[in-house]
Biotite code that builds the C-alpha atoms (Angstrom):
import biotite.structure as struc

atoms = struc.array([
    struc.Atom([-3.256, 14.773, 0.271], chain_id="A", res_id=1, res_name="UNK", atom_name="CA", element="C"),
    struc.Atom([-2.592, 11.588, 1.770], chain_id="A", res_id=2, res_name="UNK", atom_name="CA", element="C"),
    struc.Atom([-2.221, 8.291, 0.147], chain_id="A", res_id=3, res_name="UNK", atom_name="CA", element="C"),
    struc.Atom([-0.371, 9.518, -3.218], chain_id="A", res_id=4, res_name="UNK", atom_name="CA", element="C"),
    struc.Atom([2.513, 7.191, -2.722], chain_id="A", res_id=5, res_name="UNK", atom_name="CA", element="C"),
    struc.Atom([-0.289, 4.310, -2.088], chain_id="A", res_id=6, res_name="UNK", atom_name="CA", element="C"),
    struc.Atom([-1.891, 4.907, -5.337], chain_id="A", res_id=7, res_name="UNK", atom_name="CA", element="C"),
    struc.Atom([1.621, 5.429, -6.777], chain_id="A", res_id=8, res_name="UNK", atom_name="CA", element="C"),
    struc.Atom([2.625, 2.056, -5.853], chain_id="A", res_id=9, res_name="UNK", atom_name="CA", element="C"),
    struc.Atom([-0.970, 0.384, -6.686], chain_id="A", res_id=10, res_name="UNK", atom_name="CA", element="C"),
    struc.Atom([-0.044, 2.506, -10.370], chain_id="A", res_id=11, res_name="UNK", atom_name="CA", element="C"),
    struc.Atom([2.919, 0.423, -10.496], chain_id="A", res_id=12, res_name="UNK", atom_name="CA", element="C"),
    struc.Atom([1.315, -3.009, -9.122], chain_id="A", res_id=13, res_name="UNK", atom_name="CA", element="C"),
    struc.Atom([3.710, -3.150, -6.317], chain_id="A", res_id=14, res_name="UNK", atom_name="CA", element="C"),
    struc.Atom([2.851, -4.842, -3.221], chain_id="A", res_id=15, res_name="UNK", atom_name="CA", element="C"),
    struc.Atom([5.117, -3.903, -0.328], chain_id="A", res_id=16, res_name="UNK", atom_name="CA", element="C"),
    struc.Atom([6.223, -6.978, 1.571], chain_id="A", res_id=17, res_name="UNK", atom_name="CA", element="C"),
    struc.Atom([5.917, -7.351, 5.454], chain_id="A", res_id=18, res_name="UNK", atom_name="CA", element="C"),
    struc.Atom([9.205, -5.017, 6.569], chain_id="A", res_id=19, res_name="UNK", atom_name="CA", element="C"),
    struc.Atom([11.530, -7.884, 7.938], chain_id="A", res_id=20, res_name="UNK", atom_name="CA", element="C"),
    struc.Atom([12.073, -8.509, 11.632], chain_id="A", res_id=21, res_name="UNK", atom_name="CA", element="C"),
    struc.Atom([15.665, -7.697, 12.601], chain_id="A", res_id=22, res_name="UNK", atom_name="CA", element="C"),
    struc.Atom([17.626, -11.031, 12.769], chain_id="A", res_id=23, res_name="UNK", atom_name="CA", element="C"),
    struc.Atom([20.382, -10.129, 15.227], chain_id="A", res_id=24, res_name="UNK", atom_name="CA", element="C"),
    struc.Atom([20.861, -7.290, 18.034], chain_id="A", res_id=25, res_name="UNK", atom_name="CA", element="C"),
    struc.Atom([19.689, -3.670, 15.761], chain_id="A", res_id=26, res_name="UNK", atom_name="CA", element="C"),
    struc.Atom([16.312, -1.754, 15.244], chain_id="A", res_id=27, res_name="UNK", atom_name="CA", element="C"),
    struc.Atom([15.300, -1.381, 11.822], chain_id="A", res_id=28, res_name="UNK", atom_name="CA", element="C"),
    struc.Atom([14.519, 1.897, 11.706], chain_id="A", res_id=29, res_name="UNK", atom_name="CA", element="C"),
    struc.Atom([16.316, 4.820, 13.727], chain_id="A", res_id=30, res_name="UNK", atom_name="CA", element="C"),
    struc.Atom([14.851, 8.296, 13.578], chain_id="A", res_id=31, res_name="UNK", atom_name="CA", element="C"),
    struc.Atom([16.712, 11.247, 14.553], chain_id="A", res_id=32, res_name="UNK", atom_name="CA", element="C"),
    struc.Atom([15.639, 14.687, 13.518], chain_id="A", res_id=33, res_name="UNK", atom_name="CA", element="C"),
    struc.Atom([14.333, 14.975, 10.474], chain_id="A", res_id=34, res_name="UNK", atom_name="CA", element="C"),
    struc.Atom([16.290, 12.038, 9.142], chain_id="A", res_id=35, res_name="UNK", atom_name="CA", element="C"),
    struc.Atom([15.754, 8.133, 9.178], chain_id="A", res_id=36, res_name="UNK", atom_name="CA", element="C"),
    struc.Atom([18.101, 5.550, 8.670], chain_id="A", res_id=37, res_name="UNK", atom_name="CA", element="C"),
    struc.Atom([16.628, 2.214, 7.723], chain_id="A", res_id=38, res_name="UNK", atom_name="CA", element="C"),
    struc.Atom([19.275, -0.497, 8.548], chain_id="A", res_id=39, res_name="UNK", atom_name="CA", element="C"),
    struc.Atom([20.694, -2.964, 5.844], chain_id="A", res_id=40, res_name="UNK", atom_name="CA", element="C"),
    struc.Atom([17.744, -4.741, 3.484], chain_id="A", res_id=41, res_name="UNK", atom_name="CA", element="C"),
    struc.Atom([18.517, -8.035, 2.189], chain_id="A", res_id=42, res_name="UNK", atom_name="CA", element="C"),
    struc.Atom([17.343, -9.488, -0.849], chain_id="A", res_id=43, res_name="UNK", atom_name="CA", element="C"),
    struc.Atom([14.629, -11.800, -0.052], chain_id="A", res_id=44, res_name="UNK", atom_name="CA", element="C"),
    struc.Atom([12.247, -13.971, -2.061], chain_id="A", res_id=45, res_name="UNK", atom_name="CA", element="C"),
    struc.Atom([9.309, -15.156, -0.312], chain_id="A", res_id=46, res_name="UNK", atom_name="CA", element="C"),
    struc.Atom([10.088, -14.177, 3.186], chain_id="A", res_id=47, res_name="UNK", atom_name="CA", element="C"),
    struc.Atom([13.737, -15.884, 2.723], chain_id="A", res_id=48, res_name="UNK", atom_name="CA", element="C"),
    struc.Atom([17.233, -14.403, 2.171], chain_id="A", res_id=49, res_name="UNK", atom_name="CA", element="C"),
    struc.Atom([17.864, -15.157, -1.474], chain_id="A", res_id=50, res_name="UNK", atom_name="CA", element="C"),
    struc.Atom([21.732, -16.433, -2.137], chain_id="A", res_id=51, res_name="UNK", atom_name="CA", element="C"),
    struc.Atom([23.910, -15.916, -4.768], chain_id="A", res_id=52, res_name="UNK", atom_name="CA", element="C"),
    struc.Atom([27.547, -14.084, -5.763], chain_id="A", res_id=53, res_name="UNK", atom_name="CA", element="C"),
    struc.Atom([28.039, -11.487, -8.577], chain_id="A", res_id=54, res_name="UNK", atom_name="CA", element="C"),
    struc.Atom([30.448, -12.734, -11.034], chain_id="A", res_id=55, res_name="UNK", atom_name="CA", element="C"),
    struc.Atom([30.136, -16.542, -9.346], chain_id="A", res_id=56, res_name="UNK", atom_name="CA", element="C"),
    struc.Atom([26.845, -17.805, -9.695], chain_id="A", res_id=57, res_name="UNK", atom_name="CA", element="C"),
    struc.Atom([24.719, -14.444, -10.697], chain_id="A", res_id=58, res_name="UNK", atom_name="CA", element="C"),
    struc.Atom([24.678, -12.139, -13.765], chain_id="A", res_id=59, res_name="UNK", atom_name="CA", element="C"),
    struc.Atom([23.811, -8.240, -13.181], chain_id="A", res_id=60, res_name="UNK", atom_name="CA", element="C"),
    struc.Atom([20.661, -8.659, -14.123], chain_id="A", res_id=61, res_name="UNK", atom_name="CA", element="C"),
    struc.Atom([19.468, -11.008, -11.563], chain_id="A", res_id=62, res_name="UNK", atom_name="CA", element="C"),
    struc.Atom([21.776, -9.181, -8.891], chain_id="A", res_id=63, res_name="UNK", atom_name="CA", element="C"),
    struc.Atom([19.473, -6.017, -10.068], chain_id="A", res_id=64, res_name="UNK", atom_name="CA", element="C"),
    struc.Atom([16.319, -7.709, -9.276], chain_id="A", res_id=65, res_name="UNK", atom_name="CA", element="C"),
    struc.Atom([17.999, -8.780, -5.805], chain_id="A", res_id=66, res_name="UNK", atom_name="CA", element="C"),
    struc.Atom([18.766, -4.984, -4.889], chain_id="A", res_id=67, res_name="UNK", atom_name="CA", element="C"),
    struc.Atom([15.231, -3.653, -5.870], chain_id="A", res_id=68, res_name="UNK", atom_name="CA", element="C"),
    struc.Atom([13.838, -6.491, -3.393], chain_id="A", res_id=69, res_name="UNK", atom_name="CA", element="C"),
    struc.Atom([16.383, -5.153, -0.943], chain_id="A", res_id=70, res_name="UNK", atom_name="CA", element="C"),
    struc.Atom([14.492, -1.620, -2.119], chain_id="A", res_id=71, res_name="UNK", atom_name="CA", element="C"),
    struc.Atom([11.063, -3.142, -1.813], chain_id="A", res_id=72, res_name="UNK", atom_name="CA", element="C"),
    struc.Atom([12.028, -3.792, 1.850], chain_id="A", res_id=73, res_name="UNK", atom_name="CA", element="C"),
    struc.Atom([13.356, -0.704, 2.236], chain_id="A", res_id=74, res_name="UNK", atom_name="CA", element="C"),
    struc.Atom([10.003, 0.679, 1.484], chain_id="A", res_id=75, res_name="UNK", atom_name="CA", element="C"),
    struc.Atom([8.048, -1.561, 3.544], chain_id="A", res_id=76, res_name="UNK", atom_name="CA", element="C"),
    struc.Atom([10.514, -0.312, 6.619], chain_id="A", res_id=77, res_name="UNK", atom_name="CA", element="C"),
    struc.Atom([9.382, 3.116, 6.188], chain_id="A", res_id=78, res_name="UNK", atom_name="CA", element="C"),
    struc.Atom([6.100, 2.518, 5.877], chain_id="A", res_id=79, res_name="UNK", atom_name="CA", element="C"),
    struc.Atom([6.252, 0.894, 8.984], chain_id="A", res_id=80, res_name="UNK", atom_name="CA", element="C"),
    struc.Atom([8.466, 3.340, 11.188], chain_id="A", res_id=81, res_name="UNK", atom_name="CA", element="C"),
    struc.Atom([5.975, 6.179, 9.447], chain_id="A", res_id=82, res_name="UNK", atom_name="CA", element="C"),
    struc.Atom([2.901, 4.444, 10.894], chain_id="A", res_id=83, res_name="UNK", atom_name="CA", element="C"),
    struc.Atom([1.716, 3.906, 7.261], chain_id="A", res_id=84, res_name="UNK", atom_name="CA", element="C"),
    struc.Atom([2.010, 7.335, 5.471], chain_id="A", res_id=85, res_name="UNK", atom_name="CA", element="C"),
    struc.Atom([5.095, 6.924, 2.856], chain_id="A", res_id=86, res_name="UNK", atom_name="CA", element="C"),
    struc.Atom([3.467, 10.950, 1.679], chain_id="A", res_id=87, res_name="UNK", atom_name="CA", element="C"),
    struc.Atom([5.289, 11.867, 4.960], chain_id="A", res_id=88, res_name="UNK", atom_name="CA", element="C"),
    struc.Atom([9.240, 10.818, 3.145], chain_id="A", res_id=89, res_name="UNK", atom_name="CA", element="C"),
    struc.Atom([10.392, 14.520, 1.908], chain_id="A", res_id=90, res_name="UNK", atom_name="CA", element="C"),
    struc.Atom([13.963, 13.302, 0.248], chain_id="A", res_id=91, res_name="UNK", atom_name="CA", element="C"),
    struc.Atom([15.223, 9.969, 0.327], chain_id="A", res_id=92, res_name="UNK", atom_name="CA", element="C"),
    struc.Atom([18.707, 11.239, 0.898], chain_id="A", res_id=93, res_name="UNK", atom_name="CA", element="C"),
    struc.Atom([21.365, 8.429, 0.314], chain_id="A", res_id=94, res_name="UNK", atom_name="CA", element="C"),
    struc.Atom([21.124, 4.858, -0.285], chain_id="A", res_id=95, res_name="UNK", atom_name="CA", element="C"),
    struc.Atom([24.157, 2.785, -0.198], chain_id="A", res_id=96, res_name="UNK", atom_name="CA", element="C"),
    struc.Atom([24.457, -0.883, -1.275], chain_id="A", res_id=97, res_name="UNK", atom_name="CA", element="C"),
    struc.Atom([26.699, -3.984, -0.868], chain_id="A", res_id=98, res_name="UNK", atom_name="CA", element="C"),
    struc.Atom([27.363, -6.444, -3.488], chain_id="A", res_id=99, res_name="UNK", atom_name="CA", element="C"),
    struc.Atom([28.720, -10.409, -2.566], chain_id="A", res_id=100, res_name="UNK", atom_name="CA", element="C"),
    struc.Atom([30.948, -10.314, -5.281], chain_id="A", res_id=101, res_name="UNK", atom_name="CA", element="C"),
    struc.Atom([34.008, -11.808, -6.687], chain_id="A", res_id=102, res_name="UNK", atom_name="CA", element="C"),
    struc.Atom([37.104, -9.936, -6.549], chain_id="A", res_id=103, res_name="UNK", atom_name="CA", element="C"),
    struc.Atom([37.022, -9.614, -10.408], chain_id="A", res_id=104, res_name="UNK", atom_name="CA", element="C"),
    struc.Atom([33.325, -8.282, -10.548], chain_id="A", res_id=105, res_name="UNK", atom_name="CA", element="C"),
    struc.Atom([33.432, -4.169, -11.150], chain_id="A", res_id=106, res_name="UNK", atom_name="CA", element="C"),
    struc.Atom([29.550, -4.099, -12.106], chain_id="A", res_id=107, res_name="UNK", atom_name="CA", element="C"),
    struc.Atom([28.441, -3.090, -8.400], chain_id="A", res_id=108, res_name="UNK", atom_name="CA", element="C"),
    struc.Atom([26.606, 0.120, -9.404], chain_id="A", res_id=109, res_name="UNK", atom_name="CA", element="C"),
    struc.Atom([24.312, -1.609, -12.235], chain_id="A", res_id=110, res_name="UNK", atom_name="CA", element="C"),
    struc.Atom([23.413, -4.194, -9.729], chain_id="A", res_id=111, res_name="UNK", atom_name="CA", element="C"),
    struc.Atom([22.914, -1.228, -7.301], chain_id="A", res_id=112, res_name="UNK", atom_name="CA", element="C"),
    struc.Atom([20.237, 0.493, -9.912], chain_id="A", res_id=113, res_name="UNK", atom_name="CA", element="C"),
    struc.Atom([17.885, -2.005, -9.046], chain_id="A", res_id=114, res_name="UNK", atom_name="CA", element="C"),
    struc.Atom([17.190, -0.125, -5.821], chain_id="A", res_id=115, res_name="UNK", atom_name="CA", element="C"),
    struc.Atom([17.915, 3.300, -7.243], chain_id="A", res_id=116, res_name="UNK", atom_name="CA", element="C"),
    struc.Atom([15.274, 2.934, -10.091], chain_id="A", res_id=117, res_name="UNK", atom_name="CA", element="C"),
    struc.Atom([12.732, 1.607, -7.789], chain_id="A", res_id=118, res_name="UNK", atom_name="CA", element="C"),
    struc.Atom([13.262, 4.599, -5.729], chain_id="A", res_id=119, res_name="UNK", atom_name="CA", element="C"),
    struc.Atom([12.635, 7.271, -8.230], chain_id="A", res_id=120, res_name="UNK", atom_name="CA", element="C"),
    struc.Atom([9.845, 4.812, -9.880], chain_id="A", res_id=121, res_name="UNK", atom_name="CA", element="C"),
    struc.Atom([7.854, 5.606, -6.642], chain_id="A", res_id=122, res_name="UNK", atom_name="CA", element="C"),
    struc.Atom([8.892, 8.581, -5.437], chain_id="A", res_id=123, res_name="UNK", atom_name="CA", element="C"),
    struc.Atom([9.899, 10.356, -8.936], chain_id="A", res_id=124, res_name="UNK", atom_name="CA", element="C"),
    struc.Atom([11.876, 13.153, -8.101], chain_id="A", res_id=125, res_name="UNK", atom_name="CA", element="C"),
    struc.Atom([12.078, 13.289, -4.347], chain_id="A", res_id=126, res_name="UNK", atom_name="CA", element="C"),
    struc.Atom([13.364, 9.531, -4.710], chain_id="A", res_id=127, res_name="UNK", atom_name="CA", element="C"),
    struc.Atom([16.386, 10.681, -6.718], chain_id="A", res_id=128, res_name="UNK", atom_name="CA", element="C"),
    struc.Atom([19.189, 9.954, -4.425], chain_id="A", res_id=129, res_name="UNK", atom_name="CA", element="C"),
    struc.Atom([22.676, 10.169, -3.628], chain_id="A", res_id=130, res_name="UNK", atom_name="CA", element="C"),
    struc.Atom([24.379, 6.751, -3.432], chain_id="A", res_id=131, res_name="UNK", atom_name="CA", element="C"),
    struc.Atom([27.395, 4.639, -2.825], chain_id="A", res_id=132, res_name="UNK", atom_name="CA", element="C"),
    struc.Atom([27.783, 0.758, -3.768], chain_id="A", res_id=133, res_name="UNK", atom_name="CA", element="C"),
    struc.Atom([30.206, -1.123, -2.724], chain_id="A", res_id=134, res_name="UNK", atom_name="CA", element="C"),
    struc.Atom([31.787, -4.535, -3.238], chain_id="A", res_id=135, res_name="UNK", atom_name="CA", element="C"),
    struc.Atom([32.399, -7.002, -0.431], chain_id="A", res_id=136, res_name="UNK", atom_name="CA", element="C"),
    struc.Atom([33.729, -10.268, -0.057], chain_id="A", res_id=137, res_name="UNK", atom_name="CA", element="C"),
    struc.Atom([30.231, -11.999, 1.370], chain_id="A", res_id=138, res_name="UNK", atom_name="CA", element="C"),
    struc.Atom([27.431, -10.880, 3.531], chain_id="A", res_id=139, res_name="UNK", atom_name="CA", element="C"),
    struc.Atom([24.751, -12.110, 6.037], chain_id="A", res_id=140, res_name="UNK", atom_name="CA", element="C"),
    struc.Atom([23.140, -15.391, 5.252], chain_id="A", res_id=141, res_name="UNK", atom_name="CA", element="C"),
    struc.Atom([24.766, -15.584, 1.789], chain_id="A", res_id=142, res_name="UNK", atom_name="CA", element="C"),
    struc.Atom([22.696, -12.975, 0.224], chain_id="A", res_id=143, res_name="UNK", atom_name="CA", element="C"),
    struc.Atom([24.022, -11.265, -3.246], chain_id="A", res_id=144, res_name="UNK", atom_name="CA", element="C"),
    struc.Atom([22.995, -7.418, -1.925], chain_id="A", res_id=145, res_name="UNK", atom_name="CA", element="C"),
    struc.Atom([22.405, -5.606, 1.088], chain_id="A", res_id=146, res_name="UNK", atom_name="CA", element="C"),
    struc.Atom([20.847, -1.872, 1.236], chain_id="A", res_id=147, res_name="UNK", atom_name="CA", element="C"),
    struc.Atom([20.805, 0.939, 3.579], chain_id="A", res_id=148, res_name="UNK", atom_name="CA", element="C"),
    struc.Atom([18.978, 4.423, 3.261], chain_id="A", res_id=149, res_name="UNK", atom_name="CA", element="C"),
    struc.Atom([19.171, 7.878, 5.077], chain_id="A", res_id=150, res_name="UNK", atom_name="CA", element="C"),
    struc.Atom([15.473, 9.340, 4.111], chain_id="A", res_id=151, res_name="UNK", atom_name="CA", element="C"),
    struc.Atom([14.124, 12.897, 5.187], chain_id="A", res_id=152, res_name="UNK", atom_name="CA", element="C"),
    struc.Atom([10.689, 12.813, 6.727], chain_id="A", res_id=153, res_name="UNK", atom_name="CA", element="C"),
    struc.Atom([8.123, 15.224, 7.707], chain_id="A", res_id=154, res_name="UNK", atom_name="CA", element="C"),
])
């Protein structure tokens, strides 16, 4: 039955952004087997690379809405390398996320829910997930979080 996830995500009134164009030498998507890695999502706003630093100039709360953009991309990614059918994702398998964080900042996994809670919002079960998030000292463009998934597809 195809288009559950679609009506899932209309359920939800989420509108998948356009997946982002790589912005240095990587794919976005690599499929290999059964599995598909979608590289690191930023957290953008608008088609641009929100900035900010957990524990700096960014509470958890705001650093969660950055990671579920990062997830929103993440979506739109595999909707794109899965020529439109998101019913075709069996698992998503792992997601791991980076945090641009102070040294003092130990809050990485509740920023890192963001993503996580998006991903069982739309996928319920199958989007339940095991995960790793990580501080680090800054990332690309400034950004507060970066994500990266390992989904099994059909």
């Amino acid at each position: 039955m195809a288009g559950t996830i679609d009506a899932r995500l209309r359920e939800l009134g989420i509108t998948l952004p356009d997946a982002p164009a790589p912005v240095a030498n990587y794919v976005p998507a690599v499929r290999t087997g059964n599995l598909l890695f979608i590289s690191g999502q930023v957290a953008m706003v608008n088609g641009k690379p929100e900035a900010g630093r957990l524990g700096k100039n960014m509470e958890v709360e705001a650093g969660a809405v950055a990671a579920r953009a990062s997830g929103l991309s993440i979506i739109a990614q595999l909707a794109k390398a899965l020529d439109g059918d998101l019913d075709r994702v069996v698992r998503i398998v792992k997601l791991v996320g980076f945090v641009n964080c102070t040294p003092e900042f130990v809050d990485q996994p509740r920023v890192i829910n963001g993503a996580s809670d998006l991903m069982v919002e739309v996928f319920g079960d199958k989007g339940r997930h095991a995960r790793s998030a990580v501080a680090s000292p800054s990332l690309p463009l400034g950004v507060p979080v970066e994500v990266e998934a390992i989904v099994e597809v059909e």
